[in-house]
C-alpha angles and dihedrals in degrees: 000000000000152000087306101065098014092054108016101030095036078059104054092038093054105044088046090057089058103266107145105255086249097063103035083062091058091044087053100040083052098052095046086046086072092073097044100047102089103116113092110239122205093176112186101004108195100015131101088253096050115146139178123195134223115230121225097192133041119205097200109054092180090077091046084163095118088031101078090097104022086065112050090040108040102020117015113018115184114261139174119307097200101056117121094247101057089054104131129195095244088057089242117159127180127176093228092062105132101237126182124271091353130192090247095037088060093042086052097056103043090056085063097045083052094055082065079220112143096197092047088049090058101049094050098046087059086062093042094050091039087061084077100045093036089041109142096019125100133224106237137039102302134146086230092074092056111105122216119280120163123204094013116152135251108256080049107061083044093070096040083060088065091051103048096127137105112343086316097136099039088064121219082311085111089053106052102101086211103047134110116192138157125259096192085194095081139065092234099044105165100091121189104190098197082072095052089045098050089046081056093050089057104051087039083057102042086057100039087050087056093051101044090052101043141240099299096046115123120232120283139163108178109142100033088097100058097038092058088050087052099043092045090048087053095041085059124217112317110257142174092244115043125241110240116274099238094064097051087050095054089061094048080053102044090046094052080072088068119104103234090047091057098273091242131115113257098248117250113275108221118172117236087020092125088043093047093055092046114049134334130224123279116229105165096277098346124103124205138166112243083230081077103043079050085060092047100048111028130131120053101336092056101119095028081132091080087072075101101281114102121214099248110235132182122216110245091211102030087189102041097045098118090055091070129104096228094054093046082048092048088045093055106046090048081057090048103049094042093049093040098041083057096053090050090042086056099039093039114030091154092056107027089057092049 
């Protein structure tokens, strides 16, 4: 998935569930953040004051060193390899096959709801949601993750063989909310993914509504039929060749105008906008907003500073640091993937020491 269902659709679900408007910005802002957080920070070095983040995302995955732990949390989280869906025509199974709605995948997320962290919640939704978009991919170099091409030749395959993580070489087709592709893996090849996506919606719901209401509140699910109605009308029809984006945007904004969805406008997603707020980049003398080193270095090589250098950074507000959105972010997701790297490392030894 992408902005579309991690920002927008993580919005609507949550403030239909019940979640005030202002927190379900910071839950969706959170969520989408995951994505966006693949530059290493050292904000500070030296001072008192001195940070380093922790990314959630890595832009090369060529260079997955730093990526053992960000995969199978926040975008591919091990399932069960025996569930119908993941059934594939060679008969395959892994452990660490992403599978819809998974055991671990539910435990993940509710120790965040009970955190009671919004930014946690929202990082974490983005892993649980992505179990139904990622579903039958795995988190880490593995033949299971090539997609069938046949004739291909042989430098070709060469290079597919370097790029056998994640849904790599199935392209962003797992991510469109309105596709519908062909994964020739499995036994039931023909995806649509509306129907992934809604399936998402409801279980995002079911869990925001729990939270929103509280511990002792009993099971209800008034609402989910209408927001699936909603959320499958601004999808749009399924369909082999994607509508563009915008437009589909458009609906899950003006949607967001709607009473029962809160009757105020989604907030702008800018990217950068938690980190601008917080520090700037340190150049010698010079002073610049990391929305601008994102421009300058976007695309594959995005995160090449993990390569074990930091972009140095200065607070902006040395003493009001820890006010900021993208520390408590920062300081969320670490929670999340220490907490969460121990239960799979629990659940799953044989995979979690590989």
């Amino acid at each position: 998935m992408d902005i579309e269902f991690h920002y927008y659709m993580t919005y609507l679900i949550a403030v239909r569930a019940g979640i005030s408007p202002d927190a379900a910005a910071t839950i969706a802002k959170s969520a989408q953040e995951v994505d966006d957080n693949h530059i290493p920070i050292s904000v500070s070095h030296g001072t008192a004051d001195a940070y380093e983040s922790t990314i959630s995302q890595t832009m090369n995955i060529l260079q997955p060193h730093h990526a053992r732990r960000i995969y199978p949390v926040f975008h591919f989280i091990p399932g069960d390899p025996d569930a119908p869906s993941a059934a594939r025509k060679d008969g395959a199974k892994s452990p660490w096959t992403t599978t819809p709605n998974s055991k671990l995948a539910n435990i993940m997320l509710d120790t965040a709801l009970q955190s009671g962290d919004l930014y946690r919640i929202g990082a974490s939704a983005h892993a649980y949601a992505d179990t139904w978009a990622h579903q039958n991919f795995l988190g880490k170099d593995d033949v299971l993750n090539e997609m069938p091409a046949a004739g291909m030749a042989t430098i070709i395959k060469n290079r597919i063989a370097m790029l056998r993580i994640g849904h790599a070489l199935a392209g962003h087709q797992p991510d469109i909310p309105d596709l519908i592709w062909l994964d020739d893996r499995l036994v039931s090849p023909v995806i649509i993914n509306a129907e992934r996506f809604l399936d998402a919606a409801v279980h995002l719901f079911r869990k925001f509504r729990a939270f929103a209401r509280g511990p002792n509140a009993t099971d209800d699910d008034s609402g989910l039929v209408s927001l699936i109605h909603d959320l499958r009308a601004d999808m749009g029809s399924p369909r082999p060749v994607s509508s563009p984006r915008e437009e589909r945007i458009e609906r899950y904004q003006r949607r967001a105008l709607a009473p029962e969805y809160g009757a105020r406008a989604i907030p702008e997603y800018r990217e950068g906008e938690w980190s601008d707020a917080a520090f700037v980049e340190q150049r010698g003398d010079l002073l610049t907003r990391i929305e601008v080193y994102i421009a300058e270095h976007a695309g594959p090589a995005g995160d090449i500073l993990a390569f074990g250098t930091r972009m140095p950074c200065t607070w902006k507000n040395p003493e009001q640091h820890r006010k900021t959105d993208w520390y408590r972010f920062q300081e969320g997701i670490k929670a999340h993937l220490d907490e969460c790297w121990d239960i799979l490392q629990q659940r799953l030894p044989d995979i979690a020491s590989r």
